[in-house]
KOLDOMAR-827174 format. One line per field, with one value per residue: residue number from 1; residue in three letters; x, y, z of N, C-alpha, C, O in turn. Coordinates in steps of 0.2 Angstrom, whole numbers, plus 5000, padded with zeros to 4 digits. Layout:
i <- (NUM,...)
aa <- (ala,...)
n.X <- (X,...)
n.Y <- (Y,...)
n.Z <- (Z,...)
ca.X <- (X,...)
ca.Y <- (Y,...)
ca.Z <- (Z,...)
c.X <- (X,...)
c.Y <- (Y,...)
c.Z <- (Z,...)
o.X <- (X,...)
o.Y <- (Y,...)
o.Z <- (Z,...)
END
This chain:
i <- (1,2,3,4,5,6,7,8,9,10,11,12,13,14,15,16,17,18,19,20,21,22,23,24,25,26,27,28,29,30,31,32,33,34,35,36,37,38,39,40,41,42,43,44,45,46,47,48,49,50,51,52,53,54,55,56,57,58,59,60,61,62,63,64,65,66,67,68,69,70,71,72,73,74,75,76,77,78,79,80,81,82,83,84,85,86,87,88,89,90,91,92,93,94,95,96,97,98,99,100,101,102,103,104,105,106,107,108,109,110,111,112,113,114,115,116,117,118,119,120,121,122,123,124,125,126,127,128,129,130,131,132,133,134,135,136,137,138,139,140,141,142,143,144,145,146,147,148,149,150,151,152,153,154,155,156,157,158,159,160,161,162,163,164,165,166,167,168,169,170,171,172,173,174,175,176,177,178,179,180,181,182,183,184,185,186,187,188,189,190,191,192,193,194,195,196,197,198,199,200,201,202,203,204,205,206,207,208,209,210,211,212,213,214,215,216,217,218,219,220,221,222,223,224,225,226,227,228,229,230,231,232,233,234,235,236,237,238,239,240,241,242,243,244,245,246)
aa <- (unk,unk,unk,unk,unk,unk,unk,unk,unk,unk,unk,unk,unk,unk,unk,unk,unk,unk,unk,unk,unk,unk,unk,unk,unk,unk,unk,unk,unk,unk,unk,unk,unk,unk,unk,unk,unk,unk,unk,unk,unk,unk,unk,unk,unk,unk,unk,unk,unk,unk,unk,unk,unk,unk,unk,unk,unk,unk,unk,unk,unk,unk,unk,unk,unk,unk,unk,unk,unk,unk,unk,unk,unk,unk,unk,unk,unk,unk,unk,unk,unk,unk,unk,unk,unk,unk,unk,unk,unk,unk,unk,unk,unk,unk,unk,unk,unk,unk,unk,unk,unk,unk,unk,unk,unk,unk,unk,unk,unk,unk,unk,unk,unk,unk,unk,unk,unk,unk,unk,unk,unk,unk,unk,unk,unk,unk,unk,unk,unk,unk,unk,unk,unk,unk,unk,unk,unk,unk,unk,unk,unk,unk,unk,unk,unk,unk,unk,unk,unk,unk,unk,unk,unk,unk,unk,unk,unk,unk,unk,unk,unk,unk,unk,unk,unk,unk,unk,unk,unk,unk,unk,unk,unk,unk,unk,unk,unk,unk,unk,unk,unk,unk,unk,unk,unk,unk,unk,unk,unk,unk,unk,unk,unk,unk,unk,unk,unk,unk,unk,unk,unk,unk,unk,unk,unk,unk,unk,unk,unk,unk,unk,unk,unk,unk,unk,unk,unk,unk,unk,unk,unk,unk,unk,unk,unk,unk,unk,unk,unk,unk,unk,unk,unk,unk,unk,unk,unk,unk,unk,unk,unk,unk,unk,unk,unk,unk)
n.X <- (5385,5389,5404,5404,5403,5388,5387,5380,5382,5378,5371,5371,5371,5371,5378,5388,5380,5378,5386,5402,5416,5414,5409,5421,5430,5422,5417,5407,5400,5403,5399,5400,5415,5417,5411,5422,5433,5429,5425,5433,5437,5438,5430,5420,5403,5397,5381,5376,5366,5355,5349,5337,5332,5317,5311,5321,5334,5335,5326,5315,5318,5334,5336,5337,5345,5358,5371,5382,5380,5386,5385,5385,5380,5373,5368,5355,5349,5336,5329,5327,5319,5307,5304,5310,5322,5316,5318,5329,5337,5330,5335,5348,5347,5346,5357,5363,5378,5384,5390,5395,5400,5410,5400,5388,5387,5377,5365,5348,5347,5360,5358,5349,5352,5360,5356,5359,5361,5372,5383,5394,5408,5416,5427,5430,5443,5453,5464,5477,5476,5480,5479,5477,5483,5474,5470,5479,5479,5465,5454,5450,5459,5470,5484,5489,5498,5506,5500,5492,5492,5480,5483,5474,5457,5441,5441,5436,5429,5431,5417,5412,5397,5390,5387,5399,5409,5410,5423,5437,5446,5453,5460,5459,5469,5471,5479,5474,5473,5463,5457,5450,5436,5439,5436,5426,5418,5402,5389,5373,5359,5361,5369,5385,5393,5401,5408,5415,5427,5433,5430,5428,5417,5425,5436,5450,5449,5442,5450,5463,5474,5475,5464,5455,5459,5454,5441,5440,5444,5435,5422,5422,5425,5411,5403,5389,5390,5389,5381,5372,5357,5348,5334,5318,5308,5293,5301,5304,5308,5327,5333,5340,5356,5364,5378,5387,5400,5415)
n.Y <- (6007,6017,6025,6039,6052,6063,6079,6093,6113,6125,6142,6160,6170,6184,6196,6195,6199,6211,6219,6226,6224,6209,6204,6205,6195,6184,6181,6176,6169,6166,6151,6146,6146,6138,6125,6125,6119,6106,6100,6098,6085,6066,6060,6065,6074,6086,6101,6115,6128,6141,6156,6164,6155,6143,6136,6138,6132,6118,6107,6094,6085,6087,6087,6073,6067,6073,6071,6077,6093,6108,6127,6143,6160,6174,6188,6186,6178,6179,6175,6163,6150,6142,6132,6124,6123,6114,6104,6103,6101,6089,6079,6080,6073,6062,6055,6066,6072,6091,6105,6121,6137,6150,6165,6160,6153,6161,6156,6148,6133,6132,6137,6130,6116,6119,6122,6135,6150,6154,6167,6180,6189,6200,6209,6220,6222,6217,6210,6196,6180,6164,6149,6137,6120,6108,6097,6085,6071,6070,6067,6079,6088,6081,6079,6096,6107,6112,6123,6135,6152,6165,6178,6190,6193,6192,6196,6184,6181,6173,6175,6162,6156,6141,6125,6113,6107,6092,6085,6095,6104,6113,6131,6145,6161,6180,6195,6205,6197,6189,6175,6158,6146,6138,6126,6114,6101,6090,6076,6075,6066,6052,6062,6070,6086,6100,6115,6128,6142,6151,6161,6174,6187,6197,6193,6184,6170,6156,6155,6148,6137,6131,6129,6126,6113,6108,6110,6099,6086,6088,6088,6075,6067,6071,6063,6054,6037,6016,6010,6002,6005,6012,6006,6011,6014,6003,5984,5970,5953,5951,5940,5923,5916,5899,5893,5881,5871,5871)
n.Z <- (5282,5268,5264,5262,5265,5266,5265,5270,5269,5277,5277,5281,5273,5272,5274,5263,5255,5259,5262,5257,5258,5264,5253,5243,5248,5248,5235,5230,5242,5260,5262,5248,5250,5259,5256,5245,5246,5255,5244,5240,5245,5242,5249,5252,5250,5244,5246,5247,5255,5261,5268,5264,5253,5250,5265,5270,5265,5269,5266,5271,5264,5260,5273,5278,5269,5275,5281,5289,5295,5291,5301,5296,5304,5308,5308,5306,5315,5321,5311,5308,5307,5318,5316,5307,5313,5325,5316,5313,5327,5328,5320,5325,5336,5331,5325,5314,5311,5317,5315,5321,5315,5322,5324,5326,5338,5344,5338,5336,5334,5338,5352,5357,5359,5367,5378,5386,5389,5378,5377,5377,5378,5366,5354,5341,5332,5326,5329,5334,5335,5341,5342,5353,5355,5364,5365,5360,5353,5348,5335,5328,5330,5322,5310,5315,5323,5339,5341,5332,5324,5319,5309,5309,5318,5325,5342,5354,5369,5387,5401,5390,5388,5390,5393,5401,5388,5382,5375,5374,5364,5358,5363,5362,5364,5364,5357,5364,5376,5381,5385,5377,5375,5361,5355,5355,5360,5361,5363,5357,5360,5348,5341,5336,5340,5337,5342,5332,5333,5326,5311,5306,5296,5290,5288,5279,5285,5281,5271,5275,5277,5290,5295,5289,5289,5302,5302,5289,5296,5306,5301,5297,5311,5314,5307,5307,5313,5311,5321,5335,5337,5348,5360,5366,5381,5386,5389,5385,5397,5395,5386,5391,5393,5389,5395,5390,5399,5403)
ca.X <- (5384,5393,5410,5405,5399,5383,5388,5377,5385,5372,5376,5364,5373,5366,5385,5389,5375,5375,5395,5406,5423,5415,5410,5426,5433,5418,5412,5401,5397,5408,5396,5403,5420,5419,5409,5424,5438,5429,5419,5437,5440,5436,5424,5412,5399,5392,5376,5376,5359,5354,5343,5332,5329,5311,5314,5331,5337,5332,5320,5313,5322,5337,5340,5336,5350,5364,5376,5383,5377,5388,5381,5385,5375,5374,5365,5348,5349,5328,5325,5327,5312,5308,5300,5317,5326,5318,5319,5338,5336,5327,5340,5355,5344,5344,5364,5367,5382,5380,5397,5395,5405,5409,5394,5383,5385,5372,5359,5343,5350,5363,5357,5341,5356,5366,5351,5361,5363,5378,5384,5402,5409,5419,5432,5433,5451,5458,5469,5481,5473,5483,5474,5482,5479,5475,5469,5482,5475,5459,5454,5450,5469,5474,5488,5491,5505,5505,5497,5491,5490,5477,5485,5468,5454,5438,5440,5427,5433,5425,5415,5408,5394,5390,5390,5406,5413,5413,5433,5437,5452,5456,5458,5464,5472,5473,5482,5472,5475,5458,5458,5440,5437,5437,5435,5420,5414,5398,5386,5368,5357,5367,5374,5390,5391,5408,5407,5423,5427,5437,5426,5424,5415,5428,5443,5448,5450,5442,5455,5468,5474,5475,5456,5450,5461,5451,5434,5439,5442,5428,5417,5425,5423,5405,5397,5386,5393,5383,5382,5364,5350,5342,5328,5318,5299,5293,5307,5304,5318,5331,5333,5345,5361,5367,5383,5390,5405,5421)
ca.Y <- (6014,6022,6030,6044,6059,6069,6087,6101,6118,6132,6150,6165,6174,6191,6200,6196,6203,6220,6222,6226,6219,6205,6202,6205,6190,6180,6186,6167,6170,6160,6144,6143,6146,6128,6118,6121,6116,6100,6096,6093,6079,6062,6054,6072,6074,6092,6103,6121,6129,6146,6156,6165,6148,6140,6131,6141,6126,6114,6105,6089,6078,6090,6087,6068,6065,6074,6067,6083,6100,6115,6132,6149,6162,6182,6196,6184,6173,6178,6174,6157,6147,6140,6124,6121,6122,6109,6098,6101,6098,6082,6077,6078,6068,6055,6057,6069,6079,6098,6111,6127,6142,6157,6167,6154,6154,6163,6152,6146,6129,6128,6138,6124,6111,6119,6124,6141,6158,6154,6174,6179,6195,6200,6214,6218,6227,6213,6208,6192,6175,6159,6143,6133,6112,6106,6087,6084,6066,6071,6067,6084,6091,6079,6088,6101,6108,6111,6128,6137,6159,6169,6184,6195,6190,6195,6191,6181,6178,6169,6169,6158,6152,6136,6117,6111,6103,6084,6087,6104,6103,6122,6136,6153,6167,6184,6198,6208,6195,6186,6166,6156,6139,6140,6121,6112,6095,6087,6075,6076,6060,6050,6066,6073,6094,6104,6122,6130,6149,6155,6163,6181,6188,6202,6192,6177,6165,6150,6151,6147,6129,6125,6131,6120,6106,6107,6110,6092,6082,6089,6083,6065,6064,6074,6059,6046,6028,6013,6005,5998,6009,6012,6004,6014,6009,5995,5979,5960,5951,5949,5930,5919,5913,5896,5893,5876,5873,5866)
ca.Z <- (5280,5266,5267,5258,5270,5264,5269,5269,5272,5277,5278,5281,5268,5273,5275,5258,5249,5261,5265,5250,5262,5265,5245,5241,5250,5248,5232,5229,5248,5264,5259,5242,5249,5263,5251,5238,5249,5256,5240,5234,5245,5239,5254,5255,5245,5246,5245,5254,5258,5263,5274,5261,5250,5252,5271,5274,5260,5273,5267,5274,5259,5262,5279,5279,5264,5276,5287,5294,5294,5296,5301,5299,5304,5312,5306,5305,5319,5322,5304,5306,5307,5324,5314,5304,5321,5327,5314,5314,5333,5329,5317,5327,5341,5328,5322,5308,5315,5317,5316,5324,5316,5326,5327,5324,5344,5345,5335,5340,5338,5346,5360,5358,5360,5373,5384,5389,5383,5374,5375,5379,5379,5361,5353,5335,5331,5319,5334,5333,5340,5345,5343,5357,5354,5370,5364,5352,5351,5346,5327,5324,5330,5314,5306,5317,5328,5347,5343,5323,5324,5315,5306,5312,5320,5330,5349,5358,5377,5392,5401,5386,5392,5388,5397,5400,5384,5383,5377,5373,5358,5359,5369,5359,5367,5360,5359,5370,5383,5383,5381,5375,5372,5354,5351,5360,5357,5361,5361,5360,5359,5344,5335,5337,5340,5336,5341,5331,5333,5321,5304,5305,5289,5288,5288,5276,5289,5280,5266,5281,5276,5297,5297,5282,5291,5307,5296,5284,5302,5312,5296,5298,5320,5317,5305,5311,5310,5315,5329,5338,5340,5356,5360,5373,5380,5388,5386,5388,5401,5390,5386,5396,5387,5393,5392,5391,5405,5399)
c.X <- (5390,5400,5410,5400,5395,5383,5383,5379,5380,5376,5369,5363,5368,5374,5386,5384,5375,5382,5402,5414,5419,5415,5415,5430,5429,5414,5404,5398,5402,5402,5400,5412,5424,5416,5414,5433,5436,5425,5427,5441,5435,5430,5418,5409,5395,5388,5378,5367,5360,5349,5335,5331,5322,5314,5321,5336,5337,5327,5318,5319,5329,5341,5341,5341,5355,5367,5377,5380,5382,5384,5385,5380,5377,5370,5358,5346,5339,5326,5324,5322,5311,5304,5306,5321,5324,5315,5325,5337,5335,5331,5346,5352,5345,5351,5367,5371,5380,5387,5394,5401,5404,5402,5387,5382,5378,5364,5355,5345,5354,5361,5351,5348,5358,5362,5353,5361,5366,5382,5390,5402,5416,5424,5434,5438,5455,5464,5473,5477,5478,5479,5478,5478,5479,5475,5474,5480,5470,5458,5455,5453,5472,5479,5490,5496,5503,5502,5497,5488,5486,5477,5478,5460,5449,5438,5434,5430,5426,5424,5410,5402,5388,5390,5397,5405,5413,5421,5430,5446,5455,5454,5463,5465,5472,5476,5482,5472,5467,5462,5449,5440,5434,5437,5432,5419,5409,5393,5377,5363,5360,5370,5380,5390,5398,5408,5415,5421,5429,5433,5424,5423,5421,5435,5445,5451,5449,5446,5462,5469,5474,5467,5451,5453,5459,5443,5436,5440,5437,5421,5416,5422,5415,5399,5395,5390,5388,5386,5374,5360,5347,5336,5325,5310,5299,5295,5305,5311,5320,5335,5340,5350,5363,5374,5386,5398,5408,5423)
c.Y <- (6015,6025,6034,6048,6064,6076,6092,6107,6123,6137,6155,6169,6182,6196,6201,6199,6211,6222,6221,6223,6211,6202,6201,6199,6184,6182,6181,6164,6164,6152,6142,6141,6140,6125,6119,6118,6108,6096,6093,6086,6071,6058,6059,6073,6082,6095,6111,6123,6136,6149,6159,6159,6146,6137,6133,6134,6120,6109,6096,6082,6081,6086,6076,6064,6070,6071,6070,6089,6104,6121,6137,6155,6169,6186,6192,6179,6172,6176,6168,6154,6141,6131,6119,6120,6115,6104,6097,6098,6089,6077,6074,6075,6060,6052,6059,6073,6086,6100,6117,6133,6148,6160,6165,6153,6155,6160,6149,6139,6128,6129,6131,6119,6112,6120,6132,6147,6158,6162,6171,6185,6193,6207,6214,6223,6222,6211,6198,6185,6168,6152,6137,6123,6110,6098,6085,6076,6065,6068,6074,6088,6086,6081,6094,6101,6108,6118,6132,6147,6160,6175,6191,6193,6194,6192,6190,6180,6178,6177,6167,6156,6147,6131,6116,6105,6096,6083,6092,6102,6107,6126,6142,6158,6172,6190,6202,6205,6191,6178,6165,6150,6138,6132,6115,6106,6092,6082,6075,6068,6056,6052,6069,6082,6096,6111,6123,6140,6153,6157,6168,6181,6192,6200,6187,6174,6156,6149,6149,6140,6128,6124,6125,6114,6103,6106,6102,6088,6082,6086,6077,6062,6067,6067,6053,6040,6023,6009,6005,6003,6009,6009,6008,6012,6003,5990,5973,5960,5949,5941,5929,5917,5907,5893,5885,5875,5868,5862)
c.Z <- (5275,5268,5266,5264,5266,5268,5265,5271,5270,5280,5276,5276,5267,5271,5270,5253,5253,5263,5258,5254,5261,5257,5243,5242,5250,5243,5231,5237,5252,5263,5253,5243,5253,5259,5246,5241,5252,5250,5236,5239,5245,5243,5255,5249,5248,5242,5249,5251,5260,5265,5270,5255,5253,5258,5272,5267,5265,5273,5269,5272,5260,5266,5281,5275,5267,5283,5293,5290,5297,5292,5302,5300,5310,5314,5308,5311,5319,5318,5304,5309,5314,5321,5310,5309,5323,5324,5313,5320,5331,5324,5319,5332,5336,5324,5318,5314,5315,5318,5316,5322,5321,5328,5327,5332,5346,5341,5338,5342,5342,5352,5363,5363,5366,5380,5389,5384,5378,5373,5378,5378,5373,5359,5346,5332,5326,5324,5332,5336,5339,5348,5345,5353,5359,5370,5358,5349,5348,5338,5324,5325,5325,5310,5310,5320,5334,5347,5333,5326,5318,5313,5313,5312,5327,5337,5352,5364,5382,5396,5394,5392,5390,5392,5394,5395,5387,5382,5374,5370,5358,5362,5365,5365,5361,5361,5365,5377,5386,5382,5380,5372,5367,5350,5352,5354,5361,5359,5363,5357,5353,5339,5338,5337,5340,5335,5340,5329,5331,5316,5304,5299,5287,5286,5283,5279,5285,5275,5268,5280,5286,5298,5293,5283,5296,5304,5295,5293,5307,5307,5299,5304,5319,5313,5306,5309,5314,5318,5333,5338,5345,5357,5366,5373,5384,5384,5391,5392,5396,5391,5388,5392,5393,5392,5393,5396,5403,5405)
o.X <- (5396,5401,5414,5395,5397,5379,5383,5377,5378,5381,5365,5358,5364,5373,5384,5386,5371,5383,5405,5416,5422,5420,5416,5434,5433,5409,5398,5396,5405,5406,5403,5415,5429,5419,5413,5437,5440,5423,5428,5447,5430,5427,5413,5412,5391,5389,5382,5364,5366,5344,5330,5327,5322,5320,5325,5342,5342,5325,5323,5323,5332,5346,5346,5343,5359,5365,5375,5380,5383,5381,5389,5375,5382,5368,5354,5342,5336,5320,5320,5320,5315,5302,5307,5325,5328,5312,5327,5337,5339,5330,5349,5357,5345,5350,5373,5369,5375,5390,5390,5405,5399,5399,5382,5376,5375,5358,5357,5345,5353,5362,5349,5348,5358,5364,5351,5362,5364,5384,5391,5397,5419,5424,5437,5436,5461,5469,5471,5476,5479,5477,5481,5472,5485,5478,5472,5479,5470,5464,5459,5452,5477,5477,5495,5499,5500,5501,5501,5483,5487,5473,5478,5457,5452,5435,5429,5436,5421,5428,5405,5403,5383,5394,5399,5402,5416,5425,5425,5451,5461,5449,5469,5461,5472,5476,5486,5472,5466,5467,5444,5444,5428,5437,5436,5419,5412,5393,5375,5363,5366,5372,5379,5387,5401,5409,5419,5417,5429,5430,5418,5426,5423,5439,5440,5457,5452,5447,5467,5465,5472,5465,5446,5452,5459,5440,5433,5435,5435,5416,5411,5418,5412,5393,5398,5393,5385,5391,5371,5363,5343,5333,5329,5307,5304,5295,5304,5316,5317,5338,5345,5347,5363,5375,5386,5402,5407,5427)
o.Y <- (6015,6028,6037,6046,6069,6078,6094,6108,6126,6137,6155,6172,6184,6200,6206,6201,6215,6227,6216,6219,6208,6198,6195,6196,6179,6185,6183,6159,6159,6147,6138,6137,6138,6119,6116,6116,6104,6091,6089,6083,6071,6053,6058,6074,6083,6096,6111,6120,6138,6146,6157,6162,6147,6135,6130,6134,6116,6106,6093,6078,6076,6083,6074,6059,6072,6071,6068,6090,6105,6122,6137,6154,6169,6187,6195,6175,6167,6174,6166,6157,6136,6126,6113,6116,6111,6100,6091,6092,6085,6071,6069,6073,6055,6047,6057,6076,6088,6098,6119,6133,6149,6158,6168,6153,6152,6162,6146,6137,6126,6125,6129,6118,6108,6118,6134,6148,6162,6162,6166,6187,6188,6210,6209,6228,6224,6211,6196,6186,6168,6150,6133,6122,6109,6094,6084,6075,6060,6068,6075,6093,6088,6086,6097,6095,6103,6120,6130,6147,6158,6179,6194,6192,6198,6187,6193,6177,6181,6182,6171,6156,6149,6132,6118,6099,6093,6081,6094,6099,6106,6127,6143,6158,6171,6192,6202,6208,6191,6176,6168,6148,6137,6132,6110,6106,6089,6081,6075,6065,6055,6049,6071,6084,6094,6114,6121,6142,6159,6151,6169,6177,6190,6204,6183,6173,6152,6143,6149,6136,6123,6119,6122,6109,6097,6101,6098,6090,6077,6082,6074,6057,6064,6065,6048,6038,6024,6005,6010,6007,6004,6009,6009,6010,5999,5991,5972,5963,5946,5938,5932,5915,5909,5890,5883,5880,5862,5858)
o.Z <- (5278,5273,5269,5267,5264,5272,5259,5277,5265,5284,5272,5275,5263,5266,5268,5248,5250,5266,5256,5250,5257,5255,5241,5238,5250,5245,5231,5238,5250,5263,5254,5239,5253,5259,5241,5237,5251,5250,5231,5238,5247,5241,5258,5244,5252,5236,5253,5247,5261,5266,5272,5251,5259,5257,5275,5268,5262,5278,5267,5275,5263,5265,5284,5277,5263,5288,5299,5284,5303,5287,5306,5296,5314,5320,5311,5310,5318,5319,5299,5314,5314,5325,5310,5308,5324,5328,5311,5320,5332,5325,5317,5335,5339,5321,5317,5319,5312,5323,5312,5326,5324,5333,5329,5334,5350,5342,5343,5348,5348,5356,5369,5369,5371,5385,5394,5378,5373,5367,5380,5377,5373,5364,5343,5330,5324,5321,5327,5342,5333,5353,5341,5350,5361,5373,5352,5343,5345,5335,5320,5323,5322,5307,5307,5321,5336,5353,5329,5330,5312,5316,5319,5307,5332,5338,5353,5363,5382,5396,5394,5398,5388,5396,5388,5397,5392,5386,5371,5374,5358,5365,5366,5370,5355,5367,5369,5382,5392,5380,5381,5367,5366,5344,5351,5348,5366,5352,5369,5351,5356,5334,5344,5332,5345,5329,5343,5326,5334,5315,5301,5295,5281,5283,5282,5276,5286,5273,5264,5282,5287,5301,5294,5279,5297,5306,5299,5296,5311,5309,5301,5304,5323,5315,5306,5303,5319,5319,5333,5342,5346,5352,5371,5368,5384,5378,5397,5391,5391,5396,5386,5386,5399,5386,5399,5395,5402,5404)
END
């Protein structure tokens, strides 16, 4: 396999054409503003996509030329095409990674993926959040501190509800005195899944160098690498090895 990671960055891009804040901060929409931070590092190769595009920008060729997929999404979550869902589904069964921003929670995938509600209870006052590092060994704590604040920020607090995290990387706190595990990693058949919870539209969060340092690493741990393929189905006895005895 390649070193080079085929990124595709989708984005519902509905805020930015009907919310003059968010324009202002995203005038080329939050897709143009993570595909131009990771398009400038030397091993990603990116595409972004969107939700009014023929196939949501998804198409067949699309999705089969990407490695990983990140997702944002809000205001449209219904709009999305329950036929392109689950050919992202059937993609990360097969292991293109898949990143989950913030409100993305609520998407058909992931909820496909997670098999629950995925709901929480939320607070939007531009409040202070606190993004603890719980797995500092992790790949995608790379770079960081023992803890990175977000000036203002919308709070999401448990209960999340979600399966328990295969590791769970982050756990923000906020000023109001919520916490929420703000840095979820899974896997689902042999793709990788990284729910991260920092991206309000209102805020500019992704021009956050800690935010675009956990983004470029969560890339890197979310894309396939090779290793055997499954076989599944009726399997011959697996042939006898004889060893010669010293």
């Amino acid at each position: 396999m390649s070193n080079t990671i085929r990124l595709t960055v989708w984005n519902e891009f509905r805020h930015e054409q009907a919310n003059q804040r968010v324009r202002e901060i995203y005038p080329a929409g939050m897709h143009a503003a993570i595909a131009a931070f990771l398009g400038a590092e030397a091993d990603i190769i990116v595409r972004t996509a969107t939700l009014d595009e023929p196939d949501h920008g998804l198409t067949d060729e699309v999705l089969a030329d990407t490695d990983v997929l990140t997702w944002w999404g809000h205001l449209a979550h219904g709009d999305v095409s329950d036929t392109i869902v689950s050919k992202v589904h059937q993609r990360v069964l097969e292991g293109m990674g898949l990143i989950i921003f913030h409100s993305g929670h609520f998407s058909k995938i992931f909820k496909k993926l997670m098999g629950t509600t995925c709901d929480l209870k939320w607070r939007q006052i531009g409040e202070k959040e606190r993004v603890w590092v719980i797995e500092p060994g992790h790949p995608i704590a790379n770079g960081l501190g023992q803890f990175f604040e977000i000036p203002h920020a919308e709070m999401y607090g448990e209960r999340f509800d979600i399966p328990a995290p295969d590791t769970l990387v982050f756990m923000s706190w906020f000023a109001g005195g919520e916490v929420f595990r703000s840095g979820c990693c899974y896997h689902r058949g042999n793709g990788k899944i990284f729910y991260f919870r920092p991206g309000h539209e209102t805020f500019p969060i992704f021009y956050q160098s800690e935010i675009q340092t956990v983004i470029k690493n969560a890339v890197r741990w979310a894309a396939p690498v090779d290793c055997p393929k499954p076989n599944f189905g009726q399997s011959k006895p697996i042939e006898q090895v004889n060893h010669t005895q010293i």
